[in-house]
NUKE-912187 format. One record per residue (C-alpha): residue in one letter; residue number from 1; x, y, z. Coordinates in nm, 2 decimals. Last residue first. Example, Ala and Ser with C-alpha at 12.3 -4.5 7.8 and 13.67 -1.06 7.14 Angstrom:
BEGIN
<res: s, n: 2, east: 1.37, north: -0.11, up: 0.71>
<res: a, n: 1, east: 1.23, north: -0.45, up: 0.78>
***
This chain:
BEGIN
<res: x, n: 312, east: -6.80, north: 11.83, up: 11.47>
<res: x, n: 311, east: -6.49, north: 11.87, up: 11.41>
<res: x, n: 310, east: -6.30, north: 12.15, up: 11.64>
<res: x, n: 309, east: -6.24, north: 12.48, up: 11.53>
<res: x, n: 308, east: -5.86, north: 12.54, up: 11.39>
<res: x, n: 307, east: -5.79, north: 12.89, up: 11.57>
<res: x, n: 306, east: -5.65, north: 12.75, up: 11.89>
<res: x, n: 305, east: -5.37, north: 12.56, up: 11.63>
<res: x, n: 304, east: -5.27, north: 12.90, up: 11.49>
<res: x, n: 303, east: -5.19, north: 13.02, up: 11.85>
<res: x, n: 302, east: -4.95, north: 12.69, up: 11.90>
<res: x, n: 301, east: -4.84, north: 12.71, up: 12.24>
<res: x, n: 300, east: -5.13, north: 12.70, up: 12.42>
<res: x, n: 299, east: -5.25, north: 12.97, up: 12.65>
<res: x, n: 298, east: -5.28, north: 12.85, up: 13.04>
<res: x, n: 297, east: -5.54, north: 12.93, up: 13.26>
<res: x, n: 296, east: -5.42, north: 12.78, up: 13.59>
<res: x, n: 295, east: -5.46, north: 13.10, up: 13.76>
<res: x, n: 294, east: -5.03, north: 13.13, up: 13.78>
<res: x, n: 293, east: -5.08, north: 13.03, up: 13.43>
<res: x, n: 292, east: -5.31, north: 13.31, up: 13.35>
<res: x, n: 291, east: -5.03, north: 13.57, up: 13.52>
<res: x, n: 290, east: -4.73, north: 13.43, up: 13.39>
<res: x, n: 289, east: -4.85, north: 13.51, up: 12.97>
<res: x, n: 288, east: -4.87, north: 13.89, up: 13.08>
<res: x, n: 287, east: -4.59, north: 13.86, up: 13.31>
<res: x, n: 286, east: -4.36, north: 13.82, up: 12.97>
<res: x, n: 285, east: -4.01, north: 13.74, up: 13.06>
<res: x, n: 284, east: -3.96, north: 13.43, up: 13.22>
<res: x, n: 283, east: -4.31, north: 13.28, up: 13.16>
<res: x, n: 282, east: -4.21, north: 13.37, up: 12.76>
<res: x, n: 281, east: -3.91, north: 13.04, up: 12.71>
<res: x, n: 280, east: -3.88, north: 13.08, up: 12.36>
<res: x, n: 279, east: -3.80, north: 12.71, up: 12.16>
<res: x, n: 278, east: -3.80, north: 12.79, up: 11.79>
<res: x, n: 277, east: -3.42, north: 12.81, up: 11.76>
<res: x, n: 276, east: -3.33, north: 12.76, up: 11.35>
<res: x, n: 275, east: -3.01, north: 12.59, up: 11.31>
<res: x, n: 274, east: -3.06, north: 12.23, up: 11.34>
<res: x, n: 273, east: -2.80, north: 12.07, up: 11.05>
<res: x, n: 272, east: -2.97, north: 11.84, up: 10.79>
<res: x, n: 271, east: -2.80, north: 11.50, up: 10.88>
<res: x, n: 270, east: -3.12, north: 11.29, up: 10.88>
<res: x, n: 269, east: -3.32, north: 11.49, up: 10.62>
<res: x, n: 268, east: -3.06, north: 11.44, up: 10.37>
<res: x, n: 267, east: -3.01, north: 11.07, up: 10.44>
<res: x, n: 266, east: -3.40, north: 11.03, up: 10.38>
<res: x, n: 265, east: -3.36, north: 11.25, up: 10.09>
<res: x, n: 264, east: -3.06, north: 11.04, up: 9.91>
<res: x, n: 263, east: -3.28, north: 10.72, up: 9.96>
<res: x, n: 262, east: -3.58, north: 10.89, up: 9.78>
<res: x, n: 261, east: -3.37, north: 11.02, up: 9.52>
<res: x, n: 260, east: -3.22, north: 10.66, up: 9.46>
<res: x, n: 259, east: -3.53, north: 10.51, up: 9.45>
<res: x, n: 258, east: -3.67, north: 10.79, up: 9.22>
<res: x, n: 257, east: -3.39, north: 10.65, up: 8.98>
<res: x, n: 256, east: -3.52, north: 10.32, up: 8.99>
<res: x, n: 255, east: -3.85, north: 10.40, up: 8.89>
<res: x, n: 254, east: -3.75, north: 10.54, up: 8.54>
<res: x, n: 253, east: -3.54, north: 10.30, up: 8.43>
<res: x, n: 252, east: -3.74, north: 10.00, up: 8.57>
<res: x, n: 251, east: -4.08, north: 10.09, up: 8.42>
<res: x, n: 250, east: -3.91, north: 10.15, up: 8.10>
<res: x, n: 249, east: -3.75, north: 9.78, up: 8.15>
<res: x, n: 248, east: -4.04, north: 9.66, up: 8.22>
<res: x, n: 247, east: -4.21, north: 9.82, up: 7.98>
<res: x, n: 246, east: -3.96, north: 9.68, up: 7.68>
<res: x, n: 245, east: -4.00, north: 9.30, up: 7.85>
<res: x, n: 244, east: -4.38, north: 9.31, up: 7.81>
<res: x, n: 243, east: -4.57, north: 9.28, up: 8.09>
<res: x, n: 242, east: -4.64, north: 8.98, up: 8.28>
<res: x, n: 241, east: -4.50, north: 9.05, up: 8.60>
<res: x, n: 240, east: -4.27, north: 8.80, up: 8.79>
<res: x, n: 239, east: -3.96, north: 8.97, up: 8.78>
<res: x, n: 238, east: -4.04, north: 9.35, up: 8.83>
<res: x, n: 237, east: -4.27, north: 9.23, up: 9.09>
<res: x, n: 236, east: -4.01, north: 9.11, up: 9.28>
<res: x, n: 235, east: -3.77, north: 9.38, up: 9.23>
<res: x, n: 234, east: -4.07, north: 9.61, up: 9.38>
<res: x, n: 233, east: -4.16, north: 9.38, up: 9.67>
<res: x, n: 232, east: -3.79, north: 9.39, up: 9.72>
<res: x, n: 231, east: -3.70, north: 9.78, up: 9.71>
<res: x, n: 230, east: -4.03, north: 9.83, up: 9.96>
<res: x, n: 229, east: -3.95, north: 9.53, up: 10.18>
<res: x, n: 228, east: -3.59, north: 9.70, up: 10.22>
<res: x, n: 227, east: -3.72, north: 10.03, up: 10.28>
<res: x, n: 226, east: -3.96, north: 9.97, up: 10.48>
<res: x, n: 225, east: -3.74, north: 9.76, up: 10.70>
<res: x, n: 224, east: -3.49, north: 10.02, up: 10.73>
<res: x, n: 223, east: -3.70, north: 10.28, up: 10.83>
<res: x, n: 222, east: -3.82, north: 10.08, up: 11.13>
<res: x, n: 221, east: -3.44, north: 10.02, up: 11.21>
<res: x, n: 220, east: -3.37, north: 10.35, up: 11.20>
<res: x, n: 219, east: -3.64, north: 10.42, up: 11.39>
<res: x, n: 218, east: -3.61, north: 10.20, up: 11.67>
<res: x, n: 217, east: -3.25, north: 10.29, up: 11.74>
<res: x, n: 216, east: -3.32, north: 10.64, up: 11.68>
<res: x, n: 215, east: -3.54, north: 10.62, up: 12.01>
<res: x, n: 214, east: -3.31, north: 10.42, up: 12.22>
<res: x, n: 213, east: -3.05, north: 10.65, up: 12.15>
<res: x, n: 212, east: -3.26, north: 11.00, up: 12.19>
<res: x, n: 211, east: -3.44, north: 10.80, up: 12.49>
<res: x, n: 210, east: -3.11, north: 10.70, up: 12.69>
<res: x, n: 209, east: -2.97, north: 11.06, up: 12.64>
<res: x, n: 208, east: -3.28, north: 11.26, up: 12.76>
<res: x, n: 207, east: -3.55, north: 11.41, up: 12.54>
<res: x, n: 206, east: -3.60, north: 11.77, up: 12.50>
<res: x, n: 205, east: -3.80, north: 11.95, up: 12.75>
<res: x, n: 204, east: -3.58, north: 12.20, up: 12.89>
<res: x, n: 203, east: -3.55, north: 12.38, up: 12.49>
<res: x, n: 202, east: -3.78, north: 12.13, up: 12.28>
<res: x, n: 201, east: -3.64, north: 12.32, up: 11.94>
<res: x, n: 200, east: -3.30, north: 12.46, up: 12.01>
<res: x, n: 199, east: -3.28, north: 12.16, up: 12.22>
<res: x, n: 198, east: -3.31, north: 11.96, up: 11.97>
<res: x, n: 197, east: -3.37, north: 11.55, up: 12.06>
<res: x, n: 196, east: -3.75, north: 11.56, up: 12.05>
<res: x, n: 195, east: -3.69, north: 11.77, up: 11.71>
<res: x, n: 194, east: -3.50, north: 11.54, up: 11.56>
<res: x, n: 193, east: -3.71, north: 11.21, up: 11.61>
<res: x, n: 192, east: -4.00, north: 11.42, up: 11.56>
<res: x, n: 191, east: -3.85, north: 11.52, up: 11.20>
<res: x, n: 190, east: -3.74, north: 11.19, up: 11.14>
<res: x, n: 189, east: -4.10, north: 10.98, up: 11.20>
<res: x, n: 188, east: -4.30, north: 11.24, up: 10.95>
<res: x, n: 187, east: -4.06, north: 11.22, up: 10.70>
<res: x, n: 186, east: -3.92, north: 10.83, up: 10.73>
<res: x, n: 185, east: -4.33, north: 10.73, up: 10.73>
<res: x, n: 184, east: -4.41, north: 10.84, up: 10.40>
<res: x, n: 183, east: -4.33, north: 10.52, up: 10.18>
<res: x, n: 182, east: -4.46, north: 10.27, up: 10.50>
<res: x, n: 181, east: -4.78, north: 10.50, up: 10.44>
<res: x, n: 180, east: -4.80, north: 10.46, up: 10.06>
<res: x, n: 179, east: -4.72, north: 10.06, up: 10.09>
<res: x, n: 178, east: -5.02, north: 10.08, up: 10.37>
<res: x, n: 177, east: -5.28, north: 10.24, up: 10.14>
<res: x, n: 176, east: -5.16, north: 10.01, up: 9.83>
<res: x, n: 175, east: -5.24, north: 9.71, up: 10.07>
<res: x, n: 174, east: -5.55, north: 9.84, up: 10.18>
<res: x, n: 173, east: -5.63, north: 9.98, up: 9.83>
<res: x, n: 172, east: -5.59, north: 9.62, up: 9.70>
<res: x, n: 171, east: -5.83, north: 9.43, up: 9.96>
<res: x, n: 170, east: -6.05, north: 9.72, up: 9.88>
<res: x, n: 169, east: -6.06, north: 9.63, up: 9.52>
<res: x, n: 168, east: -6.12, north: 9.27, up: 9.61>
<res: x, n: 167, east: -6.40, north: 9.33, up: 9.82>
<res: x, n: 166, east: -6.60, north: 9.56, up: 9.55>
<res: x, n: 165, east: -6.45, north: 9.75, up: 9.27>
<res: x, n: 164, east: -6.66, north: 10.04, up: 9.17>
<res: x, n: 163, east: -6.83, north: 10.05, up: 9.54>
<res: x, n: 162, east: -6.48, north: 9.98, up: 9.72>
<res: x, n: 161, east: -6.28, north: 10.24, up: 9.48>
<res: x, n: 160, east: -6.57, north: 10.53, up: 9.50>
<res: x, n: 159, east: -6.58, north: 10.50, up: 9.89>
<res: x, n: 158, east: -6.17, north: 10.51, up: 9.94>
<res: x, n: 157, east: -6.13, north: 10.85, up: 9.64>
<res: x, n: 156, east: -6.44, north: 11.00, up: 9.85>
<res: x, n: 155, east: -6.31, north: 10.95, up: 10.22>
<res: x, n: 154, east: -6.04, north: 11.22, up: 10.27>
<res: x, n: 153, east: -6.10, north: 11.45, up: 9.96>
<res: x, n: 152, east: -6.49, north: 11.46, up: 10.10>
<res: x, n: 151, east: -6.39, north: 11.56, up: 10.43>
<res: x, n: 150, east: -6.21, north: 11.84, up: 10.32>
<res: x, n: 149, east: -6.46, north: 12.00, up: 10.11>
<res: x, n: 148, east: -6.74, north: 11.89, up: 10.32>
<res: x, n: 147, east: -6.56, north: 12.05, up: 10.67>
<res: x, n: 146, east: -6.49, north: 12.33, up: 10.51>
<res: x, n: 145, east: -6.82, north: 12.38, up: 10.36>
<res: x, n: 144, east: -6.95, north: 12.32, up: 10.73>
<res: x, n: 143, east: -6.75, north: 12.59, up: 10.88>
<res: x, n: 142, east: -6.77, north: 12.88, up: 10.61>
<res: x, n: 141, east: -6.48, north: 12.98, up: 10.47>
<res: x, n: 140, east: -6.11, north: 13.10, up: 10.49>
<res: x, n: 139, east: -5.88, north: 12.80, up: 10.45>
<res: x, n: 138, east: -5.52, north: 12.83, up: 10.55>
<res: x, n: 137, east: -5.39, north: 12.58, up: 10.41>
<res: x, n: 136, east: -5.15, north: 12.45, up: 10.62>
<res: x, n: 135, east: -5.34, north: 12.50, up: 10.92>
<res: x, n: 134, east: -5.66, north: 12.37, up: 10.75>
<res: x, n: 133, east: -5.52, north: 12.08, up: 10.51>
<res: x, n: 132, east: -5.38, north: 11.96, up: 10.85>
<res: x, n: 131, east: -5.70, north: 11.98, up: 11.05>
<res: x, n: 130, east: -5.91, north: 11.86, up: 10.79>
<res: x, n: 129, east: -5.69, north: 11.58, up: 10.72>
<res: x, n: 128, east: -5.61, north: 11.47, up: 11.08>
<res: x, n: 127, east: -6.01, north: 11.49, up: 11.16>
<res: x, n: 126, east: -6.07, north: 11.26, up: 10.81>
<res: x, n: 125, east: -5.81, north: 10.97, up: 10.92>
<res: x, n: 124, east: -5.90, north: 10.96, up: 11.23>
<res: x, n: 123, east: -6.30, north: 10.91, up: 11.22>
<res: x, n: 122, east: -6.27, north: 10.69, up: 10.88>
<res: x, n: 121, east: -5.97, north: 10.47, up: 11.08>
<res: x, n: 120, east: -6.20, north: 10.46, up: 11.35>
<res: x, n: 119, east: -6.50, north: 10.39, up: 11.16>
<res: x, n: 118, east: -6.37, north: 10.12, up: 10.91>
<res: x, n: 117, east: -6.21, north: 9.96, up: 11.28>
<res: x, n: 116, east: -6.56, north: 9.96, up: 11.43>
<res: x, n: 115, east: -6.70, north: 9.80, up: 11.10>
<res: x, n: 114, east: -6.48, north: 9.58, up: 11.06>
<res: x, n: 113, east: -6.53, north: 9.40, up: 11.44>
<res: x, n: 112, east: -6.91, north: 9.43, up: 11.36>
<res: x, n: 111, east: -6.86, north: 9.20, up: 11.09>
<res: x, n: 110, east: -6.65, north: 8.97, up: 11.24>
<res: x, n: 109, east: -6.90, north: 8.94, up: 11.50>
<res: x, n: 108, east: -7.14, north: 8.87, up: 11.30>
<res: x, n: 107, east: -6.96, north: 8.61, up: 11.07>
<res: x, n: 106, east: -6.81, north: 8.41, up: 11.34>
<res: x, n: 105, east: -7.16, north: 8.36, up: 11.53>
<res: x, n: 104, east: -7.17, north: 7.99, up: 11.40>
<res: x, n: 103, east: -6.84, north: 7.89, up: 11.58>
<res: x, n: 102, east: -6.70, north: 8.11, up: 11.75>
<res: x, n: 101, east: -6.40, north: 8.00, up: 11.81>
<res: x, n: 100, east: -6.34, north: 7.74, up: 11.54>
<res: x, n: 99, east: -6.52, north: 7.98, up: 11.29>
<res: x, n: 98, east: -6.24, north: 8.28, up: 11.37>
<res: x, n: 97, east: -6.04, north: 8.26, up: 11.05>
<res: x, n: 96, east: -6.36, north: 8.16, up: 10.82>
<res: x, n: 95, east: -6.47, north: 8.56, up: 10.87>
<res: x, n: 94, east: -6.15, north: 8.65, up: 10.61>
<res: x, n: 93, east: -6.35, north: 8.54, up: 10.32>
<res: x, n: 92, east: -6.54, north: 8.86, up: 10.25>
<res: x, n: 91, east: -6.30, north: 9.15, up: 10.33>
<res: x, n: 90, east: -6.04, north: 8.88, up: 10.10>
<res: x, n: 89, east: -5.82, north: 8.59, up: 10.19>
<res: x, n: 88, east: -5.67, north: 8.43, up: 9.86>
<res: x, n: 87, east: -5.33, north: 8.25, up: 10.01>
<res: x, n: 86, east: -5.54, north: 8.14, up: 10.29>
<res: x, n: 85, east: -5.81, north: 7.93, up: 10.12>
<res: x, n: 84, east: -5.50, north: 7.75, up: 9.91>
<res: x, n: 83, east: -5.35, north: 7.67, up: 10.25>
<res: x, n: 82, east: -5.66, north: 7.51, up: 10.45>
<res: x, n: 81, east: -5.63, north: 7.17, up: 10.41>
<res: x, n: 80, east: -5.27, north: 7.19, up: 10.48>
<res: x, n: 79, east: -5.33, north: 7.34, up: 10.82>
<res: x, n: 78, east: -5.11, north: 7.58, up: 10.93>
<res: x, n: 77, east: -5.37, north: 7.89, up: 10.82>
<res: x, n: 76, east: -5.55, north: 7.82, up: 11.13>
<res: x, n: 75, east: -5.30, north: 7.87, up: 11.39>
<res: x, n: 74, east: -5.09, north: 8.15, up: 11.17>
<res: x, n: 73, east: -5.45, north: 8.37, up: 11.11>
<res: x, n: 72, east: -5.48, north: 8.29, up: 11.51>
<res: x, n: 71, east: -5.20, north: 8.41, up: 11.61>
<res: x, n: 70, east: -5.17, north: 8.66, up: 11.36>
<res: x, n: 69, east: -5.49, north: 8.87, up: 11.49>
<res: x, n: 68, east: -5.44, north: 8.81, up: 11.81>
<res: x, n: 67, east: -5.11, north: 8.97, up: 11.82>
<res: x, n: 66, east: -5.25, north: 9.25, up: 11.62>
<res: x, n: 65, east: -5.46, north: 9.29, up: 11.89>
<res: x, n: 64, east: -5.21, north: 9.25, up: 12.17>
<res: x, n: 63, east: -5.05, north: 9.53, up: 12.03>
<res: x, n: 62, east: -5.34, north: 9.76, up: 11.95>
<res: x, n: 61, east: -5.42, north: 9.73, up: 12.33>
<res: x, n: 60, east: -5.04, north: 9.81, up: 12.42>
<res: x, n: 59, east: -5.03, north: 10.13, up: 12.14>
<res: x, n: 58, east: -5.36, north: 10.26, up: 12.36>
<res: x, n: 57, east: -5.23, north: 10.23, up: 12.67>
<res: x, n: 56, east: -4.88, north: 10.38, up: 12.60>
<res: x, n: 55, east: -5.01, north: 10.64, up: 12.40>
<res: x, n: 54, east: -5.21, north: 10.79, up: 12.71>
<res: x, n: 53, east: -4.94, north: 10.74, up: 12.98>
<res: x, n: 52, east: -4.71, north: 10.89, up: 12.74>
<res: x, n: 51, east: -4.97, north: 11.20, up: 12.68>
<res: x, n: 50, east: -5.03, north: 11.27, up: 13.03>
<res: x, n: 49, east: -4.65, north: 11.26, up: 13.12>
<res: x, n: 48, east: -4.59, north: 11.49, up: 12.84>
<res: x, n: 47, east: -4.88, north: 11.72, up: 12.97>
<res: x, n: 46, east: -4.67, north: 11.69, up: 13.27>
<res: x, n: 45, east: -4.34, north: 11.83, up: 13.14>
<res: x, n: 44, east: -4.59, north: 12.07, up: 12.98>
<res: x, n: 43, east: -4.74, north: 12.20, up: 13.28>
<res: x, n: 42, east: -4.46, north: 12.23, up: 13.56>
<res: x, n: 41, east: -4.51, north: 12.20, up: 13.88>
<res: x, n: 40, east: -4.88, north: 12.00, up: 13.87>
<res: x, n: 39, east: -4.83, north: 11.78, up: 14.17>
<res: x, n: 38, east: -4.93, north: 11.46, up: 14.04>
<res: x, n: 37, east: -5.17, north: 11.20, up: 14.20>
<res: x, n: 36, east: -5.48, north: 11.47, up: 14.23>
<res: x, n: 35, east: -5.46, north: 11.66, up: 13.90>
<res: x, n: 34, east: -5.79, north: 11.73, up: 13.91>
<res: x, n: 33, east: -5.66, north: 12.05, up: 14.09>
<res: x, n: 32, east: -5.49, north: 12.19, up: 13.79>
<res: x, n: 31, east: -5.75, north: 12.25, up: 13.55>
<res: x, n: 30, east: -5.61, north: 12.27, up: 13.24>
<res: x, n: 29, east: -5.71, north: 12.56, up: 13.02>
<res: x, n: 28, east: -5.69, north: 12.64, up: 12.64>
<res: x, n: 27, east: -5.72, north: 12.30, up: 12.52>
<res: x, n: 26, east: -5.70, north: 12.33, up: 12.14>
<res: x, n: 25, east: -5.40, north: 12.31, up: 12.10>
<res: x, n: 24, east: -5.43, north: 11.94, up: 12.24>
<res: x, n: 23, east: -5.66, north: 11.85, up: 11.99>
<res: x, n: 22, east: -5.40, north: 11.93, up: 11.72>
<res: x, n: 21, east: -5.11, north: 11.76, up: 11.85>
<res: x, n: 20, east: -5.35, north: 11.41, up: 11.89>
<res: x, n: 19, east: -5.48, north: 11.47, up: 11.53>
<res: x, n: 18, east: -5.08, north: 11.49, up: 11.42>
<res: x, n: 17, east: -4.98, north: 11.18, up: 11.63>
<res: x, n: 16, east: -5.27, north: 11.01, up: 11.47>
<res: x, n: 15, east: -5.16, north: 11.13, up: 11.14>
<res: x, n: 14, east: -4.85, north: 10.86, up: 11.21>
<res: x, n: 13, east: -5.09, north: 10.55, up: 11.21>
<res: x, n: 12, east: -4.90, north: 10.28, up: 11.03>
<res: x, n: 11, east: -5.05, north: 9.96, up: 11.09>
<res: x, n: 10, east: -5.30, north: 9.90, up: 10.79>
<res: x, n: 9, east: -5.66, north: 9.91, up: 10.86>
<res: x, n: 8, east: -5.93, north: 9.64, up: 10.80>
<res: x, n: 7, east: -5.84, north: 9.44, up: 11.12>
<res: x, n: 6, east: -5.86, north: 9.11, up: 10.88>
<res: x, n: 5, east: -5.71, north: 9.26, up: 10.58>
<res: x, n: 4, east: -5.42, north: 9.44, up: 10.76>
<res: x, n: 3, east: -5.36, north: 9.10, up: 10.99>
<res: x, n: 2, east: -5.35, north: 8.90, up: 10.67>
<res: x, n: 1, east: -5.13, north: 9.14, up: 10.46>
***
């Protein structure tokens, strides 16, 4: 909760992976001689390369960030002095971590530090909307009422909760935000799972052995930690709140239940059988898609994706 209030974005960032998809349909051409260390044999096998060279950067820079972040949150918090100030650390209050550091210039720089992160997160989170809520959708209208329309559902319900409640109000939707994406994660993080290791789906490309295992490995275990801090922030709360003892046990009653469904759909969704081949190979049979590759003009894969016009 610390690190998520002082970066001002929870962890979980699995619409990036969907904004990342969606830019990439967009590239219609990839020019093949600025490729200059790799050999371009075979574009998507490379495009994969591209893209794990790309997330690998960017996930080790958020790593030693967050790292940061709880080493020095854990360094200043162990002080007894300092241990009630800690167990209330708000947007506000959360500048007093980095005063030994920086001394009078803590403040500032805190300040700019949250409002780079508010904009990434705002940047990200909007683009992935529009561009989901678009290709599932379907939207047919003008450009820039599409944009409002879905821009507005993506920052709107945020902006009117900070300026209605203030700091600790967006202390709380940070938390709620993150307990909503650590809900959603198993249904976005299972299906790529799956269909990196189907080869009725990824055809040549699908994963190897070592990565399918070492893959559903970490997920699984991902999973299970959300799951387990969900069930026991919720068993915890059921036994220290200070409602009456009839809507607790309502509450309890109905909520337990959905646990069980959502449990019972994870599981589902793990062991649903593959049957639906998606993979089509068309450089073998259609010379009409060979030809602009052979130029190095290659058509993406996802026709509805070149359709989605970028954000502006």
């Amino acid at each position: 909760m610390v690190a998520e209030q002082s970066t001002g974005k929870p962890e979980d960032r699995g619409h990036d992976f969907l904004l990342n998809y969606a830019i990439r349909g967009k590239l219609r051409s990839l020019d093949l001689s600025a490729a200059a260390f790799w050999r371009v044999l075979d574009p998507p096998l490379d495009a994969c390369r591209y893209f794990l060279i790309e997330s690998s950067f960017a996930l080790l820079v958020a790593f030693f960030i967050n790292v940061a972040v709880i080493s020095v949150t854990a360094t200043i918090c162990s002080a007894e002095d300092l241990s009630e100030q800690c167990n209330d650390i708000t947007l506000n209050s959360a500048s007093f971590l980095l005063k030994n550091v920086l001394r009078k210039s803590n403040s500032t720089i805190y300040a700019i530090a949250l409002l780079a992160s508010g904009q990434s997160s705002t940047i990200t989170c909007t683009y992935a909307g529009q561009f989901i809520m678009q290709g599932f959708l379907d939207l047919k209208m003008k450009r820039w009422q599409r944009n409002l329309m879905t821009r507005s559902i993506s920052i709107a319900p945020s902006l009117i909760a900070s300026l209605v409640g203030g700091p600790a109000a967006a202390g709380n939707l940070i938390v709620i935000s993150a307990m909503i994406l650590s809900f959603e994660l198993p249904f976005s993080l299972i299906p790529l799972l799956k269909f990196n290791s189907s080869a009725n789906k990824m055809g040549p490309y699908k994963s190897s052995v070592y990565i399918i295992v070492i893959s559903w490995i970490l997920g699984l275990g991902i999973i299970g930690i959300n799951v387990y801090y969900l069930s026991t922030a919720f068993v915890g709360w059921m036994i220290h709140n200070n409602l009456p003892k009839v809507a607790t046990v309502f509450i309890a009653i109905l909520v337990f239940p959905l646990m069980v469904v959502y449990i019972a759909s994870v599981i589902y969704l793990m062991f649903r059988k593959d049957g639906v081949a998606t993979f089509i190979d068309t450089t073998k049979n259609d010379p009409a898609v060979l030809a602009p590759m052979e130029d190095s003009n290659l058509v993406p894969y996802r026709e509805d994706l070149a359709d989605i016009p970028l954000p502006e």
